[in-house]
Structure formats: C-alpha cells, structure tokens
C-alpha positions, -999 to 999 in steps of 0.1 A, spaced: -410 135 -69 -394 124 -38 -433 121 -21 -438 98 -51 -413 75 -47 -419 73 -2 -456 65 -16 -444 37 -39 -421 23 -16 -442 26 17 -482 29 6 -492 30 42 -472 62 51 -501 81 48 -526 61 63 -538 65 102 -519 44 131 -543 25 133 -545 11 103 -509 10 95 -508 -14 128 -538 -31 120 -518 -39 85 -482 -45 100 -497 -66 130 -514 -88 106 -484 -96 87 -462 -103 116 -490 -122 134 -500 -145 103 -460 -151 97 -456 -160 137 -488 -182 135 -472 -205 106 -440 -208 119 -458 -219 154 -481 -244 135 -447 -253 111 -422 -257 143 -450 -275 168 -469 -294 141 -430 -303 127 -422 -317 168 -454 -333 173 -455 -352 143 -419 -367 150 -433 -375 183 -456 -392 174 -433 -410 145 -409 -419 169 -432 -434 191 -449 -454 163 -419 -466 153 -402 -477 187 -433 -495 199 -432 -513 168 -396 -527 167 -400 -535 201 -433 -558 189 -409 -573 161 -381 -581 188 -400 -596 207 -416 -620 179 -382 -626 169 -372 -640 201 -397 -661 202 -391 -678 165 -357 -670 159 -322 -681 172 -286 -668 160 -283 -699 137 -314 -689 117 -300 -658 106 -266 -676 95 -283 -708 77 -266 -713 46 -299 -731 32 -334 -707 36 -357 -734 29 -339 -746 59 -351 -722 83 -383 -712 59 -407 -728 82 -395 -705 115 -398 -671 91 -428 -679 79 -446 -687 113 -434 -656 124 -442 -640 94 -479 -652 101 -478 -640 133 -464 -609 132 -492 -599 99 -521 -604 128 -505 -571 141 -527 -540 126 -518 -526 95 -487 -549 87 -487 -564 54 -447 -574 41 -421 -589 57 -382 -588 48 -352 -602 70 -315 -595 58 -284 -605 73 -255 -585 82 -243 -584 48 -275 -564 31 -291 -603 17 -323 -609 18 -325 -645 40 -365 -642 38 -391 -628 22 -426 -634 12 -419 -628 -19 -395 -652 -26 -385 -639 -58 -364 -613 -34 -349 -644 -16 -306 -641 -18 -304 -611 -35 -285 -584 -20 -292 -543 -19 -263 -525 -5 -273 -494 -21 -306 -490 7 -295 -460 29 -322 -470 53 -312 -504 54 -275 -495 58 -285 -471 89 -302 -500 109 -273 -519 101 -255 -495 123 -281 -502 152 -307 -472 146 -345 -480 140 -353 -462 110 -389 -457 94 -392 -448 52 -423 -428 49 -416 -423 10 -431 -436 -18 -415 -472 -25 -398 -467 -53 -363 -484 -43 -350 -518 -65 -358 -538 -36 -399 -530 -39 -396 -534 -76 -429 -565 -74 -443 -542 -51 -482 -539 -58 -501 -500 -60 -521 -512 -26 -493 -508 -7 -478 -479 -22 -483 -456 4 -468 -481 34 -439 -473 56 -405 -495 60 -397 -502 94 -363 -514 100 -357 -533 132 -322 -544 139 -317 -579 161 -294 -584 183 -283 -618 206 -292 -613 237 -264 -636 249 -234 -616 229 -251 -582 220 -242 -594 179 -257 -580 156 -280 -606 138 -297 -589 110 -321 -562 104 -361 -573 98 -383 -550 77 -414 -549 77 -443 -529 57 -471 -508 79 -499 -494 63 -494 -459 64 -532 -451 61 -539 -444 99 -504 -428 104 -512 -403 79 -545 -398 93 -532 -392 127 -507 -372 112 -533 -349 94 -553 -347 128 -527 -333 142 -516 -306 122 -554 -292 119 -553 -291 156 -520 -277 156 -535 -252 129 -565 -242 145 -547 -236 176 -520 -215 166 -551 -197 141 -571 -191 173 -541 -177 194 -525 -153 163 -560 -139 163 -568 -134 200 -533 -119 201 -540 -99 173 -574 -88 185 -557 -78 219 -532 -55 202 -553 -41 182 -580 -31 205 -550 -13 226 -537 3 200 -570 15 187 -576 29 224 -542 43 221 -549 61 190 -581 75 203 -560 87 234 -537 103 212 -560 117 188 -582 135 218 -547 149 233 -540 165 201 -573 181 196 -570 193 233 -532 206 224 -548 222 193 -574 238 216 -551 249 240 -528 260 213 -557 282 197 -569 298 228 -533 307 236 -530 325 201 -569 343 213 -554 351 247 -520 370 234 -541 385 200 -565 397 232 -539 411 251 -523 430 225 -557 445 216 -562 447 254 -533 471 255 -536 487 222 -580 493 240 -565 504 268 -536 526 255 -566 542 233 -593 549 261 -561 560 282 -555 587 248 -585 601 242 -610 593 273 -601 626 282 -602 646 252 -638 630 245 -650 638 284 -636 675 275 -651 677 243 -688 666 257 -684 690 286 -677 720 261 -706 710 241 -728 708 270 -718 738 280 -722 756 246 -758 742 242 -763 756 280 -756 788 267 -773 788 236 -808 773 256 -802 806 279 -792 830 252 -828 836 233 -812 862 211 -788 836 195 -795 834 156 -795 805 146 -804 783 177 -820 755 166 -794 745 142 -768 752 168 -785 731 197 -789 707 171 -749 703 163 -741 705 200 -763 678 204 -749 656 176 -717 657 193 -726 649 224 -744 615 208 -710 610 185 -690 612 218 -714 590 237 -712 564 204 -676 567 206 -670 558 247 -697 533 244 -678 514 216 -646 523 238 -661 506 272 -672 473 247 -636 472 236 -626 472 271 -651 446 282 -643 423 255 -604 421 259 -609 421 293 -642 408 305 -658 411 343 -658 381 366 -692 366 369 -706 378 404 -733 349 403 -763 351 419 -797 336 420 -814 346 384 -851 345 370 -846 341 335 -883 349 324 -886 379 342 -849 389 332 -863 383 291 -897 398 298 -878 431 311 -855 439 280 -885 429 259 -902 459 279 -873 484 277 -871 475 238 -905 477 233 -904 514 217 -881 498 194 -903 472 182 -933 491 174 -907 517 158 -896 489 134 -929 473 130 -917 437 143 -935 418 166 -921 400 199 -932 364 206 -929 357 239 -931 318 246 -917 315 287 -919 281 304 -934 295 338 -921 265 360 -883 273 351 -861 268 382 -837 299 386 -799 304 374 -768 306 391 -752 334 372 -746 371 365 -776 390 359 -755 415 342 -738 393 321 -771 375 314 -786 409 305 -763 422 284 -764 384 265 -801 384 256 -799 424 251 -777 419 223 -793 387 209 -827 402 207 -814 439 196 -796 419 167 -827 398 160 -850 428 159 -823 447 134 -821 416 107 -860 414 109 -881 431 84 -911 448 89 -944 431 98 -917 401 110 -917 389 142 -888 380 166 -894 348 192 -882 340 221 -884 309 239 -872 295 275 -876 255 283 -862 231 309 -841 204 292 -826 171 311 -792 161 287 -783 118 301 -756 118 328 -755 159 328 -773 180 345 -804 202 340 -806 229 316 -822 258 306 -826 264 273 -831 301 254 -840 306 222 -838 335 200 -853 334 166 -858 363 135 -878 363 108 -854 376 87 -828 367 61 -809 344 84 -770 339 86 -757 318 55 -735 288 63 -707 295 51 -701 323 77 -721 306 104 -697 294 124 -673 331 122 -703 350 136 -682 343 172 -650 354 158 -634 386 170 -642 414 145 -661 396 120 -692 416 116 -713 420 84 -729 451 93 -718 485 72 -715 500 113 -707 469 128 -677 464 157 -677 433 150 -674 423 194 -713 419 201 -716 381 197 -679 370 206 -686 393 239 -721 375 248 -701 340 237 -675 345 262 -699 359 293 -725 324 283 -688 307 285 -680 324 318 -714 318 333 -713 278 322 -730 283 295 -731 274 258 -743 294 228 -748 278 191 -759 295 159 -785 278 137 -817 284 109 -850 288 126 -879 274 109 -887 303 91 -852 305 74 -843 334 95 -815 333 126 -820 312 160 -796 316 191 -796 290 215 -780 300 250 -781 271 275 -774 273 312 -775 250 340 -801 249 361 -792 261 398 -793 228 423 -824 229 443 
C-alpha cells in the first residue's frame, strides 16, 4: 500500500536516471527559458518604450518652442491663440505615425484641440494626465477608452497617449502638458519582433543547455551502470572464490583422509591378484583376479575424480609455451580413436593447415579439447559423427584468433540449461562430477582464452574455444 501511494505521488521513482533527469531537466529548463524570455523580453520592451517615448517629447518640445510662448498657454480667449496651435498642430502631424493633438493647461483644461468639441472642458480624473502634470513623460498604451477620447474614431483605437510636459525656459514654470496620439501600429510590431527574438533565443539556449546536461548525464549513467555490472562481477567471482576455497579445503581435507587408505587398498589388491596369478591351484581364479581387478579400477576411478577435484579448486598455472594446435587435436583424435570405432561415431577432422601457433599450456590445451571431444563422442549416437574444426579469425581493433570448434551429432544441450553447463557441479549425466567443463572454462580463461556453448547445424552441441594467435 505504501509502494502505491510513492508510485502516485512520484511516477518517476521507478524509472532509470536517465530518464528521470531527462524529465526533471526539462521542466526546470522550459520554466528557466520563460522566465528568461518573460524578464529580458519584459526589460527590452521598456527599453525600447522609453526610448520611443523620450525621443518623442523631445520632438514636441522642440515644436513648442518654436510656436508657443508662456502667454499662449494662459490666453483667456482660444480662438485667440488658435492660429499658433493649429500651425503647430500641422506641423507636428508631418511627424510619422502622429495623428491627435491635445494641449491642457496646468489646471487639467483642454486650451486646444482638433476636435474642438473637447475645447475648455476639463478632465481631472486622467491619471496619466495628472502624472505629467507632476513633470514625468508618461505614454498610455491602453485601449482609449477614457471620457476625454469619447469622439474618438475605431482607426485610432489602438494609438498611444504621449504626454509631454512644457516648461519656460526662462522660469522653469510649468506651462501645460501637450498630448499627442501615435499610431501604435509599428510600436507593436517592433514590440512583437522583439519578443520572438527574445523567444527564440532563450528557446535555442534552454535546449543547448539542456542537450549539454543531458548528454553528461547520459554518459554518467552509462559510467555508473558499467561500474555496477563490474561490482556485480567482482562481487560474483568473490562468492566463486570463497565457495572454491571451502571446497578446496573440504578436496583437500578428503584426498588428505583417504589417499592413503585407497593407495593401501590398491597395493593389497595388487598383491592378492599377484598371488593368485602365481598360485595355479587357487579355485576359483578367474573370478578372483577378476574382483581384484575391479578394485583396482574403482580405486583408480576414485583418485582420478580426487586429483580433478583438486585441479579444479585449485588449478595449475599456465606454463605457456609455443603450441601447434592441429597437431595437438590430430593427436587426442589418435589416442581416442579405439573409442570411436568402439561407439560407431565418426571424427571429422577439418584443420586450417596455415594456423600460426599458440602461446599457451599444452597441458591445459590438452586436457580442454580431451574433454570436449570425449563429451562430444559420449552424447553422439551411433553412425553420428563428431567435427572438429580449427580457423584463423581477425576480430576489428583486437587481435588474431584462433578459433576451435567442436561439434556432435547428437541431441544437443537445450537452452534453458545452456548457459549452467559452466557452472560448478551441474552435470546431467547419471555418473557425472559435474567439474569437466567449468575445469576446461577456467584453463581456456587462464590461457586468454574464451569458450561459448551453442547448437551446431545439425541440432546437436558445438564448443567454440578461441585463443590468441602468438605474435609473429
């Protein structure tokens, strides 16, 4: 229940590093690339505003100075002073994109307009107009919807109020505040121009950032992911090595019990069948010679099985040495030979002659192939045949190999035990120790070797032992 809940409140728990970083990365990126493009698109915009703005009230200042004196903004009678406003008016609309014109006086009345319907009428509720009043340039970018722009047509909707306060140059007064109207159509475009830029460039650098993480990460995982398959390794082979020395000890503490007993035992039974051979009068003598001889096998069986338990636990160092593979295969083919035509199982024999020799033991090499072929030649049936194949191979970036395969005829090794046939005491023979195969897998192993289990192309078993090839 509690796995339940940690699943429905964290769904990524189970899910690799990689991809909970790939997940959690992207998230923190795409919420540090819009507060980039919100924050610098936010500061560039007013930038630009500001400058907009600034460089137009200092345009209308200018005009005004040129049209405009203290008195004008103080005339009791507009159509007095009409004729001045509406030259500047005229001149200051040549300017792009303005297209109304306002003038108050200090007390928030209209003294011009172009609409003269506008003309005396006073707006003290304009916050905008209020704030220049105070000295600030100030710039409306909402819609128009204030009393003042009540005759205000749909084309110019969308234009922004610039308010421009004028001062006397002579006592710094305060003369009035001129608004004008800007179309807002370029502003908006520049505007717009400027937050895709903005966008794309804050886009562009959230996903090379995000590319760059990831791709460590990801090599980081991989670097983590071989290190615990290595720890797992090392942590396997340390379990083999004390499960080997306990059976080392327990092999050794065995031979150590009984080698004697068994060398005793096979002496006395020599002896007896000695004196049997010599006595002619003995009744009985065949059968007797033929017990005494049984237990001289049995005791050979049983310190033969003894010195593989001892060789296994506790294998010989490779004394390596220049090695002819072919002629190593074609000899145990010759001392099993008997064997073969005893079982009624063919050897096929298929040797590349230009081989270059191996650097290994010939005794460990021997007893590999001797075991590979003697189980081979057990799990064929008669009238099979067992093959055995040697060939140069050339891996990319490794070195030379030589390849030797063994292959039966016979049932073949199912799957689902194909890859225990290497394990310690697995054996599915009724007689079987159960050491054959992991002892030629660790003397390939010592000798640089590899050994892999397959089917052949009959269905039956195939061993493939691969050495390097000794440097010419």
């Amino acid at each position: 229940m509690a796995t339940g809940k940690k699943s429905l409140l964290c769904p990524l728990s189970n899910a690799t590093l990689t991809t909970r970083f790939a997940v959690y990365s992207f998230i923190c990126v795409a919420i540090m690339t819009a507060a980039l493009w919100f924050i610098v698109s936010h500061y560039l915009i007013n930038q630009i505003l500001k400058r907009e703005w600034k460089m137009t009230a200092d345009i209308v200042r200018l005009e005004a100075k040129q049209y405009l004196t203290k008195e004008d903004f103080k005339a009791k009678d507009p159509n007095a002073v009409g004729q001045k406003f509406d030259e500047l008016f005229r001149h200051i609309t040549l300017m792009p994109d303005i297209v109304r014109f306002k003038v108050y006086n200090p007390q928030t009345v209209v003294v011009w307009s172009d609409d003269k319907r506008l003309v005396g009428q006073s707006f003290p509720d304009n916050d905008e107009l209020r704030e220049a009043l105070r000295g600030e340039i100030v710039a409306d970018m909402s819609s128009l919807t204030k009393r003042e722009n009540v005759f205000e047509h749909d084309s110019i909707r969308r234009a922004v109020e610039v308010y421009t306060p004028i001062y006397s140059d002579a006592s710094g007064e305060l003369l009035g505040v001129i608004e004008i109207y800007k179309n807002a159509t370029a502003i908006y475009r520049d505007i717009n121009e400027a937050r895709l830029l903005v966008l794309l460039g804050a886009l562009g650098g959230g996903l090379l950032l995000y590319l760059s993480l990831f791709a460590i990460v990801r090599q980081a995982a991989q670097k983590i992911s071989e290190q615990q398959k290595n720890l797992f390794a090392v942590q396997s082979e340390l379990v083999a090595s004390q499960r080997m020395a306990a059976v080392g000890e327990m092999a050794a503490a065995v031979a150590h019990g009984i080698g004697n007993p068994l060398s005793s035992i096979r002496a006395v039974a020599q002896m007896g069948k000695l004196d049997c051979t010599q006595a002619k009068a003995c009744a009985n003598q065949k059968k007797t010679e033929a017990a005494l001889q049984n237990i001289i096998e049995q005791v050979d069986r049983v310190q033969k099985r003894m010195h593989s338990l001892l060789n296994f636990v506790k294998p010989m160092e490779p004394r390596a040495a220049m090695v002819d593979i072919n002629t190593l295969i074609s000899d145990i083919i010759g001392l099993l030979a008997p064997r073969f035509v005893e079982a009624g199982v063919v050897p096929q024999l298929d040797l590349e002659r230009t081989l270059p020799q191996l650097w290994v033991d010939a005794n460990h090499v021997e007893q590999v192939f001797m075991g590979l072929i003697t189980n081979a030649l057990e799990a064929t049936p008669r009238g099979g045949r067992v093959s055995i194949s040697t060939r140069g191979q050339k891996y990319r970036g490794s070195p030379a190999m030589a390849i030797v395969s063994v292959e039966d005829t016979g049932a073949g090794i199912p799957s689902e035990i194909r890859q225990r046939v290497f394990e310690p005491f697995f054996t599915t023979k009724a007689h079987g120790t159960g050491i054959g195969l992991p002892l030629a897998k660790r003397f390939v192993e010592r000798n640089g070797g590899k050994i892999t289990v397959s089917s052949g192309a009959g269905g039956g078993g195939k061993f493939e032992v691969a050495f390097p090839l000794a440097a010419t």
